[in-house]
Structure formats: structure tokens, C-alpha cells
One Martini backbone bead per residue (centre of mass of N, CA, C, O) as a GRO file, in nm:
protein
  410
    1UNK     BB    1   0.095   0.041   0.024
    2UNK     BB    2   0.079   0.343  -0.020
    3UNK     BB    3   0.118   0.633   0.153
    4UNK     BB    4  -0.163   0.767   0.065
    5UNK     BB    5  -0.336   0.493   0.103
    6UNK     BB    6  -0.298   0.496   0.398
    7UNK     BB    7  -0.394   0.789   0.457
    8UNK     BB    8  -0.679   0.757   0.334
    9UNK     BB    9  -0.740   0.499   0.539
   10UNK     BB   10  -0.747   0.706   0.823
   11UNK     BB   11  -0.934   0.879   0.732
   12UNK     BB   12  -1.171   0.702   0.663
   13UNK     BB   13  -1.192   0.521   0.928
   14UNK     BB   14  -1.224   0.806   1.099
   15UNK     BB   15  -1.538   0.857   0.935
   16UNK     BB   16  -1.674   0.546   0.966
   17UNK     BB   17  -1.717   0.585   1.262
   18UNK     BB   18  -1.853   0.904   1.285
   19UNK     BB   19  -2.116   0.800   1.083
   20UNK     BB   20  -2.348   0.738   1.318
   21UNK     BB   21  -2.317   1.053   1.475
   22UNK     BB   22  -2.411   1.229   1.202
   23UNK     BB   23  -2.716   1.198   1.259
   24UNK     BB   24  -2.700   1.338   1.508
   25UNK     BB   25  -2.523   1.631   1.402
   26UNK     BB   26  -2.603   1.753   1.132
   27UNK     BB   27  -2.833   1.950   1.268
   28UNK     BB   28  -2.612   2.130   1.386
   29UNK     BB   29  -2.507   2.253   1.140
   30UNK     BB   30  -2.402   2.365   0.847
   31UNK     BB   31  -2.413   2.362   0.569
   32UNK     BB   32  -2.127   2.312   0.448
   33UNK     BB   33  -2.075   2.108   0.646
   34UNK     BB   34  -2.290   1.907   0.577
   35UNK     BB   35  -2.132   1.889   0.282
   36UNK     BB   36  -1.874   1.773   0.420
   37UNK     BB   37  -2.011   1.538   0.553
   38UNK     BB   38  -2.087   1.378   0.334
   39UNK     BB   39  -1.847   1.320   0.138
   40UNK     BB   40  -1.674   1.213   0.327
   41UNK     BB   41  -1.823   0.958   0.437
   42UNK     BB   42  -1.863   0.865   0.143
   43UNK     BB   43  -1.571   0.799   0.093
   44UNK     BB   44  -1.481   0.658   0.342
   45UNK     BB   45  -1.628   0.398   0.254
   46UNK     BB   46  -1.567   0.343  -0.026
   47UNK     BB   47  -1.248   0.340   0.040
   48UNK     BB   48  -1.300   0.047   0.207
   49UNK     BB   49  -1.459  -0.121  -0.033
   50UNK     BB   50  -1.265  -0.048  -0.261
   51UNK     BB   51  -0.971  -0.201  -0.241
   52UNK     BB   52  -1.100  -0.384  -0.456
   53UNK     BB   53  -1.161  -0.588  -0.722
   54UNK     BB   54  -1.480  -0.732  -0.828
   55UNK     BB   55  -1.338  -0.889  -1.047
   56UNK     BB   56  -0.998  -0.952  -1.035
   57UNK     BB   57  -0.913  -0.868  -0.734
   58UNK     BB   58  -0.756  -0.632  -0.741
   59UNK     BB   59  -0.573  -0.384  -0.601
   60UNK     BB   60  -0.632  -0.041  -0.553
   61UNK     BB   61  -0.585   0.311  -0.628
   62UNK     BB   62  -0.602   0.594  -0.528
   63UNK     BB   63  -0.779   0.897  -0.672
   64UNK     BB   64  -0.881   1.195  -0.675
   65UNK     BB   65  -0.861   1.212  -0.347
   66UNK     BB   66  -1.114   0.961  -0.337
   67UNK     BB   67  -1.287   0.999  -0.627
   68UNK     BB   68  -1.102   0.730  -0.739
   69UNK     BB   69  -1.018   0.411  -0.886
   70UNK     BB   70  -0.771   0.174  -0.942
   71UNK     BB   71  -0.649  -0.097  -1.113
   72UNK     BB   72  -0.349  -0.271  -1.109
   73UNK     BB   73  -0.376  -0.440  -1.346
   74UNK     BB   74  -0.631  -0.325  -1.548
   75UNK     BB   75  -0.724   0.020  -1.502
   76UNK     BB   76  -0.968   0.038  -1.444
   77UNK     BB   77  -1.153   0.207  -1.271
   78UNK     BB   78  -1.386   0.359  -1.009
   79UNK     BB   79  -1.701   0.458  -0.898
   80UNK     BB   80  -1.900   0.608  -0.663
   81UNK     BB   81  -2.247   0.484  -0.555
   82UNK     BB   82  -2.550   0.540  -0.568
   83UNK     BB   83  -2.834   0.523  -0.345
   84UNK     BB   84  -3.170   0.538  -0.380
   85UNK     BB   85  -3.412   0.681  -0.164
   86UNK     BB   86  -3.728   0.694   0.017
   87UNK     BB   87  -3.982   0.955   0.145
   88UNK     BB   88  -4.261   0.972   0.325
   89UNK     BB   89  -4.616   1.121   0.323
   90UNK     BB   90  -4.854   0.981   0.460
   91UNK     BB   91  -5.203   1.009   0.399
   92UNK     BB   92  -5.521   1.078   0.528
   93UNK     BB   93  -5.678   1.259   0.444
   94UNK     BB   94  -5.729   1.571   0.555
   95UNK     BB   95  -5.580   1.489   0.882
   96UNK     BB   96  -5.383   1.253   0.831
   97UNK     BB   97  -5.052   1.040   0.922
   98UNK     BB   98  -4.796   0.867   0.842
   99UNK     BB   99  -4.605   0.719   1.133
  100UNK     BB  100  -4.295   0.615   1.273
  101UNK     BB  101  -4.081   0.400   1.508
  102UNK     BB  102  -3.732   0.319   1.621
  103UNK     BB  103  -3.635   0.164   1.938
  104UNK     BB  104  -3.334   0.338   1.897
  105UNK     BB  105  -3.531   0.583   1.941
  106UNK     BB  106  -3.607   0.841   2.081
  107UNK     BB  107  -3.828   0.959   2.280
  108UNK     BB  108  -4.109   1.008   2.092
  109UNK     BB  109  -3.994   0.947   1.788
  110UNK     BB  110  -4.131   1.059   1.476
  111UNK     BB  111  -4.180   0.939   1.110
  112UNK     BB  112  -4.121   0.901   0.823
  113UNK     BB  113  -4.126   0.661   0.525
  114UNK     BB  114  -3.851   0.457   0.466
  115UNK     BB  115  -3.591   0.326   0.165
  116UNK     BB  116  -3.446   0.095  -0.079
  117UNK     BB  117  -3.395   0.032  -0.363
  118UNK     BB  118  -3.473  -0.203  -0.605
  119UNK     BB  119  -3.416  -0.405  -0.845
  120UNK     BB  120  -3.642  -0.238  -1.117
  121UNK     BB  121  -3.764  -0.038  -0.982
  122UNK     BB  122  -3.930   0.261  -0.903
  123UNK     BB  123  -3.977   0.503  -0.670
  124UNK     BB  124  -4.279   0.414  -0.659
  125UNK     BB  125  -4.275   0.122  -0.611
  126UNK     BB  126  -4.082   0.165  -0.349
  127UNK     BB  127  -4.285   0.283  -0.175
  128UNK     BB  128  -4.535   0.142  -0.143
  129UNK     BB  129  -4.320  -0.112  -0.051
  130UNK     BB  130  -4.218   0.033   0.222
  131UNK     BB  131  -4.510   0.087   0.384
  132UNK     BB  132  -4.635  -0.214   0.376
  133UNK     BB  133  -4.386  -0.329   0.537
  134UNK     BB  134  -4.394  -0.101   0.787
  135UNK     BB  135  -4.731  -0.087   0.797
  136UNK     BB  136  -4.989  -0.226   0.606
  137UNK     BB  137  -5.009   0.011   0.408
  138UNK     BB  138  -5.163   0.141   0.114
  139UNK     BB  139  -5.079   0.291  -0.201
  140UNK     BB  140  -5.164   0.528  -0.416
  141UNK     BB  141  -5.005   0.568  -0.675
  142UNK     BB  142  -5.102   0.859  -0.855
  143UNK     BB  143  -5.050   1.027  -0.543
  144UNK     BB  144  -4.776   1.070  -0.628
  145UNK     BB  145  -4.494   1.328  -0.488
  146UNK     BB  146  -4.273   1.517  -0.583
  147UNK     BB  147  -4.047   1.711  -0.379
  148UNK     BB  148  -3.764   1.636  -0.277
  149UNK     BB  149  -3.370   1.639  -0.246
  150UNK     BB  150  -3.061   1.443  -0.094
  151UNK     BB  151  -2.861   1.396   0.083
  152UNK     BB  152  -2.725   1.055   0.210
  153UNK     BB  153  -2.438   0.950   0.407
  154UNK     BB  154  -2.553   0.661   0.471
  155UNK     BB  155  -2.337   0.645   0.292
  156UNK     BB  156  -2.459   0.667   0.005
  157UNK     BB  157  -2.693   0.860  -0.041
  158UNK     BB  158  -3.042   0.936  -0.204
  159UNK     BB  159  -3.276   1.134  -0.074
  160UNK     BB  160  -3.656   1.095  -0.171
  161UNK     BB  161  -3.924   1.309  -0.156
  162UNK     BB  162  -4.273   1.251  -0.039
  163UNK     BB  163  -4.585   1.250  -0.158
  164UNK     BB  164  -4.913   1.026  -0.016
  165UNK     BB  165  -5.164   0.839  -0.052
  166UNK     BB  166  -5.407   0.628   0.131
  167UNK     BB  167  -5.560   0.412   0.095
  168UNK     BB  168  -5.924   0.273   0.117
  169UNK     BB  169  -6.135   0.105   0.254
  170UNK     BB  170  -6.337  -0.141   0.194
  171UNK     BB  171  -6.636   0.044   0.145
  172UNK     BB  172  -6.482   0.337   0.158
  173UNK     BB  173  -6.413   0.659   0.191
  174UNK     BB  174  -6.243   0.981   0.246
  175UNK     BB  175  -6.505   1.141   0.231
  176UNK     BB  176  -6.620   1.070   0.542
  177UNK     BB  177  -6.483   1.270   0.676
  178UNK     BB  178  -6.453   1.491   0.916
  179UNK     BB  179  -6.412   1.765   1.109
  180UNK     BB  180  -6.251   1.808   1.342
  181UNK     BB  181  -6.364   1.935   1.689
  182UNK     BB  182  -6.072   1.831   1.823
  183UNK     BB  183  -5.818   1.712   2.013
  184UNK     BB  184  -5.681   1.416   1.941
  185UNK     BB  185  -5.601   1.116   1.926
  186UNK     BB  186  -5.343   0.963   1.727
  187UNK     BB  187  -5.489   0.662   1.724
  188UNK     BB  188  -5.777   0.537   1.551
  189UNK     BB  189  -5.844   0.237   1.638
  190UNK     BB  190  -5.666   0.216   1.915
  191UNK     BB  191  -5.785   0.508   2.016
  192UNK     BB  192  -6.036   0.484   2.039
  193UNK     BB  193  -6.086   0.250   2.252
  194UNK     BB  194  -5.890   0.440   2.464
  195UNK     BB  195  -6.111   0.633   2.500
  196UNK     BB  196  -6.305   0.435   2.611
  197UNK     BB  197  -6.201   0.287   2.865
  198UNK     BB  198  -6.233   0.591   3.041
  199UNK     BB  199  -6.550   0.600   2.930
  200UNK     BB  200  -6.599   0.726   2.690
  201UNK     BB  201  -6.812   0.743   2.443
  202UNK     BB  202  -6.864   0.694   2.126
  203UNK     BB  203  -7.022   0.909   2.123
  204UNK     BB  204  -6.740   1.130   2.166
  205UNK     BB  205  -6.546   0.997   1.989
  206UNK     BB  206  -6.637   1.104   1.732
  207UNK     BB  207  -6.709   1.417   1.823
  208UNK     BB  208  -6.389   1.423   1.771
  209UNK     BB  209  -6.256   1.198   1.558
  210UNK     BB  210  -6.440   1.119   1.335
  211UNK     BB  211  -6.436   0.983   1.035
  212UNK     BB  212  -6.193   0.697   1.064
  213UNK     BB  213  -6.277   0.419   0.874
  214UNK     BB  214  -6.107   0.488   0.610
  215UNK     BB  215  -5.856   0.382   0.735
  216UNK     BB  216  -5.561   0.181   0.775
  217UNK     BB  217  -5.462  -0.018   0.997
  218UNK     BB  218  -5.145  -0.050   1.128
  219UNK     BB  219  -4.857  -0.267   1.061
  220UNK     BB  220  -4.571  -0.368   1.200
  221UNK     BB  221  -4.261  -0.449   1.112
  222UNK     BB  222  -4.067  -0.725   1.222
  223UNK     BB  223  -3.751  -0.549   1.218
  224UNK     BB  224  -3.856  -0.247   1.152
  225UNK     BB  225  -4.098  -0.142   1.368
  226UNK     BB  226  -4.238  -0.061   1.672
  227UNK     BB  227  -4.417   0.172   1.534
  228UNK     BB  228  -4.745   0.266   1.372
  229UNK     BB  229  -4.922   0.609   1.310
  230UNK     BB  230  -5.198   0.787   1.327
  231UNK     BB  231  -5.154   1.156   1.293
  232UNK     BB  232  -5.315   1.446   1.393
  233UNK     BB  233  -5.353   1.766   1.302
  234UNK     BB  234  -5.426   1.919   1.586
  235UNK     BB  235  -5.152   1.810   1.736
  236UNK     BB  236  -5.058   2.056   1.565
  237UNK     BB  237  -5.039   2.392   1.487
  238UNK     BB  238  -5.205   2.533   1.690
  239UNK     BB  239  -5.443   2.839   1.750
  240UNK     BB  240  -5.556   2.918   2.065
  241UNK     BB  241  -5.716   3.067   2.324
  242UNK     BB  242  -5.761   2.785   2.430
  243UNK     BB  243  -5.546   2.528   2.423
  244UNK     BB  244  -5.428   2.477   2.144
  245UNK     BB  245  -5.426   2.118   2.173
  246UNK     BB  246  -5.562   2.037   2.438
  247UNK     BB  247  -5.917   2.019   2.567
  248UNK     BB  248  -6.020   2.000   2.917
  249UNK     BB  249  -6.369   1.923   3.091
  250UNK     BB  250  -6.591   1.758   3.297
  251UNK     BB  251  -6.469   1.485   3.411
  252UNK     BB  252  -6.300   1.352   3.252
  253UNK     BB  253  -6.098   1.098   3.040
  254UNK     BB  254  -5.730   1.091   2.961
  255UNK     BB  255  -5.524   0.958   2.713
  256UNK     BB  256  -5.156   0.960   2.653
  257UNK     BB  257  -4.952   0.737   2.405
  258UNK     BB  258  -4.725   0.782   2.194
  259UNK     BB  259  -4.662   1.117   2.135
  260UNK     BB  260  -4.712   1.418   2.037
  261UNK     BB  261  -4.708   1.773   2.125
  262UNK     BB  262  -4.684   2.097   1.923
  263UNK     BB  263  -4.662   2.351   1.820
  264UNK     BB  264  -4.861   2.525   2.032
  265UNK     BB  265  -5.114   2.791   2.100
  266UNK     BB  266  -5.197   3.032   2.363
  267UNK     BB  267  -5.378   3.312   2.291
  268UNK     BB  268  -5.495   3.643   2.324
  269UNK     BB  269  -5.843   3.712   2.411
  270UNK     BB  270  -6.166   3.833   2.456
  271UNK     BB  271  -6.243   3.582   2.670
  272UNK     BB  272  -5.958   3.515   2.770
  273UNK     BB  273  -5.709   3.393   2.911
  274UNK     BB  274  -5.390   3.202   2.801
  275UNK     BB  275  -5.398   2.855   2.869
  276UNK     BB  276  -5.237   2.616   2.760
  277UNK     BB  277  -5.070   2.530   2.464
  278UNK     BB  278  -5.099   2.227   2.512
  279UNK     BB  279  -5.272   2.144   2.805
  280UNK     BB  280  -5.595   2.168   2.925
  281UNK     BB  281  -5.690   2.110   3.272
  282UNK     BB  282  -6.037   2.060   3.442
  283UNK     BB  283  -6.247   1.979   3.650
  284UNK     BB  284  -6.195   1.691   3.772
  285UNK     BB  285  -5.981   1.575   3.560
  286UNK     BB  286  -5.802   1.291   3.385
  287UNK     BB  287  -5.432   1.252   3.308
  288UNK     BB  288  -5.290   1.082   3.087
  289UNK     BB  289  -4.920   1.064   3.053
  290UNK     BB  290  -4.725   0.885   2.813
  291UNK     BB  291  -4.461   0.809   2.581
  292UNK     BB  292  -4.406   1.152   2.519
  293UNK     BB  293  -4.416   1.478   2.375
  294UNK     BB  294  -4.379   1.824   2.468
  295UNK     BB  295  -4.311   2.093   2.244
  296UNK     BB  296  -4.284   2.404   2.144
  297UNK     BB  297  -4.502   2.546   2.346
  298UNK     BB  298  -4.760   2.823   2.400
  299UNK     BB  299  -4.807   3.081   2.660
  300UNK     BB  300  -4.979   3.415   2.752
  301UNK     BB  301  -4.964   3.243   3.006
  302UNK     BB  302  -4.965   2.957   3.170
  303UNK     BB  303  -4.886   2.697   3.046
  304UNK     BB  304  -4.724   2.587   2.790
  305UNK     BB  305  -4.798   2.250   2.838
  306UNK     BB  306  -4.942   2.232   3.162
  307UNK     BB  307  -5.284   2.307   3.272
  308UNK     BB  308  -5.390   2.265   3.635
  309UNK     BB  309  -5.731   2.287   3.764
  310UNK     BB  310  -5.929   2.196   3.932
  311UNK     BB  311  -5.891   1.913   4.067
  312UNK     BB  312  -5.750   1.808   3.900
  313UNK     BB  313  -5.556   1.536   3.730
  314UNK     BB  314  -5.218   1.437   3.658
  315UNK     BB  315  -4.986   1.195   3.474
  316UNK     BB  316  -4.646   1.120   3.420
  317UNK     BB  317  -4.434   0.937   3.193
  318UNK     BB  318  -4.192   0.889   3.006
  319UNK     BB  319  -4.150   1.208   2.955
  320UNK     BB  320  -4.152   1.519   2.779
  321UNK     BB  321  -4.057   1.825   2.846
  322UNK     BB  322  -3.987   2.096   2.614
  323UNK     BB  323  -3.936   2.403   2.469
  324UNK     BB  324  -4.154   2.572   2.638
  325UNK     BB  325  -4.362   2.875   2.678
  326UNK     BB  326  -4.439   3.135   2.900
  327UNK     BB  327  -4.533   3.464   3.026
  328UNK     BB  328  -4.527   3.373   3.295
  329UNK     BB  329  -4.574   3.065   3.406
  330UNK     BB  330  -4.479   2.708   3.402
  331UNK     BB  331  -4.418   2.610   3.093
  332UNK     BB  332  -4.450   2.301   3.161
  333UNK     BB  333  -4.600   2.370   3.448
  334UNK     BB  334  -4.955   2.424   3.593
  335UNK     BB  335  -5.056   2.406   3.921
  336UNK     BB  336  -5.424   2.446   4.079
  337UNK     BB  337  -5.645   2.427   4.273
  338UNK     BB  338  -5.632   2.128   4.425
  339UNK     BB  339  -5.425   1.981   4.272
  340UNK     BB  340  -5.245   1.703   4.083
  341UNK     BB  341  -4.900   1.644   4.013
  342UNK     BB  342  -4.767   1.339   3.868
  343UNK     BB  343  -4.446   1.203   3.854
  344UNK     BB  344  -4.235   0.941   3.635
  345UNK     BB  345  -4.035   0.726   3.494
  346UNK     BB  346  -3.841   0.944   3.341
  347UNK     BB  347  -3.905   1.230   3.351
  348UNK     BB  348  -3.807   1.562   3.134
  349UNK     BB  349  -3.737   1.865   3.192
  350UNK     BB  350  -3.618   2.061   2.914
  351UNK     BB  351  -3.562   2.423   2.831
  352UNK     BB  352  -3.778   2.568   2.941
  353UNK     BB  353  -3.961   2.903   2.975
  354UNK     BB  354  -4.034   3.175   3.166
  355UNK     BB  355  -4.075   3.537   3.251
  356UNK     BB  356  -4.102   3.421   3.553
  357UNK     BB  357  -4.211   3.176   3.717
  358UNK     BB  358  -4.146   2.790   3.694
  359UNK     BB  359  -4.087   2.657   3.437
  360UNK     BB  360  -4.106   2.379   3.490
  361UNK     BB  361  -4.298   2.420   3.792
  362UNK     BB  362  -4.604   2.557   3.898
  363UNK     BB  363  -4.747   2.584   4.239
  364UNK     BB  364  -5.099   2.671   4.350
  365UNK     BB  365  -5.383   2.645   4.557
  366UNK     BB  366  -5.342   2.385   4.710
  367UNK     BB  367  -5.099   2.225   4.541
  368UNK     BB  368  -4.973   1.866   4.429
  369UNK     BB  369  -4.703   1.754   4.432
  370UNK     BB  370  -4.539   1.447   4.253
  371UNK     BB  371  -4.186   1.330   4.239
  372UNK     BB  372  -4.056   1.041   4.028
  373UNK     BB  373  -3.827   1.027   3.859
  374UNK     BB  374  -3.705   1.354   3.783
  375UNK     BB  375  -3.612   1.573   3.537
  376UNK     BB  376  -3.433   1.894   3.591
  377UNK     BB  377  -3.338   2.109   3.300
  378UNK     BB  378  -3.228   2.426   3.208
  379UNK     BB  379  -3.418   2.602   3.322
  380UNK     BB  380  -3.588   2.928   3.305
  381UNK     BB  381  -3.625   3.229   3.531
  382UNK     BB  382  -3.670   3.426   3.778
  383UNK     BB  383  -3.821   3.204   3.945
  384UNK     BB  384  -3.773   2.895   3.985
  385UNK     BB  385  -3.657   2.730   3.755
  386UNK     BB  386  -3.762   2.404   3.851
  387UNK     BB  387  -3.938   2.525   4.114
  388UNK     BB  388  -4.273   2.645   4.216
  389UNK     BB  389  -4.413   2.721   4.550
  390UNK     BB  390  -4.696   2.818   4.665
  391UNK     BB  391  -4.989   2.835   4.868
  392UNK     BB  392  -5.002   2.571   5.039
  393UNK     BB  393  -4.815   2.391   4.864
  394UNK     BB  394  -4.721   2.068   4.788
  395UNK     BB  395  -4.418   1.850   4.812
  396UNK     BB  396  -4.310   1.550   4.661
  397UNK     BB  397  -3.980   1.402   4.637
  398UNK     BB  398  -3.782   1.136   4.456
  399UNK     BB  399  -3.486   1.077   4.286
  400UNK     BB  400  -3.425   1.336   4.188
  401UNK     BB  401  -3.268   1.576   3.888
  402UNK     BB  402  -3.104   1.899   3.985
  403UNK     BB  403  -3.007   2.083   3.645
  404UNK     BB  404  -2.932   2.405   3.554
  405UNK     BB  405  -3.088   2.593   3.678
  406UNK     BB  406  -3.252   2.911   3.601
  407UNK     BB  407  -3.289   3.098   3.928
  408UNK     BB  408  -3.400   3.239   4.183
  409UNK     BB  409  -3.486   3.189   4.531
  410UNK     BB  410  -3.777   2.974   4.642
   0.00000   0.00000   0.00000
């Protein structure tokens, strides 16, 4: 092996090392950079797997710095193969889309279905047999939509994103939707049961969700996705006077699981303060979230992930509540007036952002805090960065971890 093709493989060797945890810093890097970490990435991969020719079998040796490369018999050139990926949004009627996660990735999310075409296939008919295969929902090919295309370097792939409608189940139309009265679970026909099991009555539970008889309900193939589920559009990117993304009041009974809860906004009207962001509970309601993500909502009073108060209950375990702003109080959670809310089995509060007091956590008016195995991080207020409690509210804490946030002593 020459000098160069030495140190060529030296630097190969470790960009092929860094190439798995690329995919996750490569969203925090600049166009630029992550332009030069594709590059590398797929050259460096690309020059360790064709060390040799795959017909004579004689040693290569790298040309053009690394981007072709020479056999020694026979002087072959050799240069690196594109393998071409498709990325889809498949929808369901005008209000539901079709998303999956697979087990090794971080909890809350999940993503659109992707895979790698195979020989003979075309696009379309890749994406098609994708979904299928990962989700057990059929795509009708016609409504195929190409959207754009990127550099994918896992190892070197070019990833093309489309738009897909799922077909309709037999005997039913996508026309018989109706637009949703309000944020809805977001699972079709397992959330509707999860939503009766509650208690929730079935015409209660249309009169939310909607008729989504006609979506076809989603099978995870195993050693594919841990989950695949119809995610509905009201629990994303809402603005509301009250409650941007779920309101509960008057005895409900509600669970939320393995869901995200994003960019929902409660903004001020002329009918009242807006409270809860993400989630208002009131008047003797009960809330689980379990196995969730709360991220990125506003609210323009207290409780920008949630708003809890009037003797209500929430539980939360094994969720996220991330990056909510409240222009008052509490933007993780806020709490008042005789309410109980307990967190437990690894929930994480983390880089929450209140403008007054109790980012992670504000609690008033004898309302009763239960922490157990709980993370707070990052948060930042006026008072009480991690938890503000006042007014006879009571607090037990057990396991938990308050680290780095930013508040007066409450």
C-alpha cells in the first residue's frame, strides 16, 4: 500500500467510525459543514469497501483524492455508486398522516417512512412496497408526489421525499372524513378504543375524532418499526384562545401515549386569558401522558405544555416536556388550585422558559406536587428555574435531578 493510500485509509477508517453519530450532529452543523460532512462521510466509506476489484480482484488505488479509484492489472477506473432512498408523508384523507419509530430511537419520536429501492423498481413502486412492508397500509400509487431530494451519506445515499395518499379500506371513501371538533388521540382505531376504555362514550369519541373508518389501520413489521400510527393534524401547529393544543374540562377521562404534542400556540382573546399551550385540564379531569413529547408550545398566561387546575389529576411518566415558553408562570407545567400532579419513571423536563416564575414547574392554591424519578434541566425563570411552589401547595420529591437551571431562590 502506497503513502497516500495509507493515509487515505487512515482517514477513512476514522470518518467511517464518526459516520453513525453523524446522523445525529449533522442538524446542528451549518449548510457548509454538512455539505463537506456528506462528502466525506460517503467517500470514506465508499474507499474501504473497494480496496479491491470486484471482477479481477487486484488491489485499487485511490485517484482524484479519494473520489475514483485505479485497479492495478487491469487499470479499471472504479467510482462510488449512488444507492437512491425514498422518504414519504403518506396522508390519510385531508387531517391524518401516516408515521412510524423505530425501538433505538430517542423517546417521542417519530418520523415519515423511508427505505432503499431495489433492483427493477422505480420510485414509485419503491415507496409503494415501503410502506407496506413497514406500516401493513397500501398506497395508491397515482396520488405519488415528488416534493425535493438531499445528499443522504448513511453511507452514501441520495434520499428523495415524496408526498403519498393511503388508499381508502374497501367499502369506504376518504370522503366520508369530517373535519375534526378538537384535538383528538392520536391513534385511529386503537386510540379510539384507548379513548372508550376511559370511560369516554363512543358518540363522544366520533364527535372528536371524527369519522376515520376509512383510514386502514397500520401493522408494524417486525424487525422493521417498534410502532407505526395515524398522527392527527389538530395536535400539531394549533392557535388558540384556550388550549392551542388538547382542552379537557368537566369529569373527562383522558390518556395520551407514545404521541408528541408540538408548536401549539394559546394566545390572548377577548374572552379570556390563555392558558396551556399544550394541554388544559380542568374541573375534576384526569390526564395520563405516558411514553409523550410536550414540545415547543406557548402560552401567553401560565402553562405552555400544562395547564392543570380545578381539582384535576395528570400523571405523567416517561415523557418529555422540552423547549414550552408561558409568558407568566410554569411553561413546563402549572399547577393551582387544589390539583395533584405527579410525574414519575424517567420524565424529563428540560430547557423549559417561563418570563416570571417556575419554568419546569409552578404550583399554587394548596395544589399538591408528587416527583418521582424525575428529571429538571436546563430551565430558566425569574423565580424558581426548576419548581416554584407557593400558597400552601405541597411538594414530595423522591430520585429526582435538578441540574443547571436558572431562577432566584424560590
Amino acid at each position: 500500500m502506497s503513502r497516500s493510500d495509507a493515509a487515505l485509509m487512515a482517514v477513512a477508517s476514522g470518518l467511517a467510525v464518526w459516520n453513525l453519530d453523524a446522523q445525529y450532529h449533522g442538524p446542528e452543523m451549518s449548510r457548509s459543514d454538512a455539505a463537506l460532512m456528506a462528502v466525506g462521510c460517503g467517500l470514506a466509506v465508499w474507499n474501504l469497501d473497494a480496496q479491491y476489484h470486484g471482477t479481477t480482484g487486484s488491489p485499487t488505488t485511490p485517484r482524484n483524492s479519494g473520489f475514483s479509484r485505479s485497479c492495478s492489472s487491469s487499470g479499471r477506473s472504479l467510482h462510488p455508486r449512488v444507492d437512491p432512498a425514498i422518504i414519504t408523508l403518506v396522508t390519510g384523507g385531508a387531517e391524518w398522516c401516516l408515521l412510524g419509530r423505530k425501538q433505538e430511537w430517542p423517546r417521542g419520536r417519530y418520523s415519515t417512512l423511508a427505505g432503499f429501492l431495489e433492483i427493477g423498481e422505480s420510485l414509485e413502486q419503491a415507496l409503494a412496497r415501503e410502506v407496506l412492508e413497514e406500516s401493513g397500509v397500501e398506497v395508491q400509487l397515482p396520488s405519488v408526489r415528488y416534493v425535493a431530494s438531499q445528499p443522504w451519506p448513511f453511507p452514501r445515499s441520495l434520499m428523495v421525499g415524496f408526498y403519498a395518499a393511503a388508499a381508502a379500506l374497501h367499502g369506504s371513501s376518504s370522503s366520508s372524513s369530517s373535519s375534526s371538533a378538537g384535538p383528538v388521540e392520536l391513534l385511529s382505531h386503537q386510540g379510539r378504543m384507548a379513548m372508550m376504555d376511559t370511560g369516554i362514550k363512543p358518540a363522544e369519541v366520533s364527535a372528536v375524532l371524527g369519522d376515520c373508518r376509512f383510514l386502514q389501520p397500520p401493522v408494524p413489521q417486525e424487525g422493521e418499526m417498534e410502532d407505526v400510527r395515524w398522527f392527527h393534524s389538530s395536535l400539531s401547529g394549533n392557535t388558540n384562545g384556550f388550549a392551542g393544543g388538547w382542552y379537557a374540562k368537566q369529569y373527562s377521562s383522558i390518556v395520551i401515549r407514545n404521541s408528541l404534542v408540538s408548536n401549539n400556540t394559546a394566545a390572548q382573546n377577548k374572552a379570556a386569558r390563555a392558558y396551556g399551550g399544550g394541554v388544559y385540564l380542568s374541573e375534576s379531569n384526569a390526564m395520563s401522558i405516558s411514553n409523550s413529547t410536550l414540545q415547543g408550545n406557548f402560552a401567553s398566561f401560565p402553562g405552555a405544555a400544562a395547564f392543570v387546575r380545578h381539582s384535576a389529576n395528570l400523571g405523567i411518566s416517561a415523557s418529555t416536556l422540552t423547549d414550552n415558553l408561558a409568558n407568566i408562570y410554569g411553561s413546563g407545567i402549572y399547577c393551582q388550585e387544589n390539583s395533584t400532579v405527579e410525574t414519575a419513571a424517567g420524565t424529563l423536563l428540560r430547557g423549559n422558559r417561563a418570563l416570571n416564575s417556575g419554568a419546569g414547574l409552578t404550583a399554587s392554591g394548596s395544589a399538591k406536587v408528587i416527583a418521582v424519578d424525575t428529571i429538571w434541566q436546563h430551565n430558566t425563570a425569574t423565580s424558581g428555574g426548576g419548581l416554584f411552589m407557593y400558597e400552601f401547595s405541597r411538594l414530595s420529591m423522591h430520585n429526582n435531578t435538578l441540574q443547571q437551571n436558572k431562577g432566584h431562590p424560590s
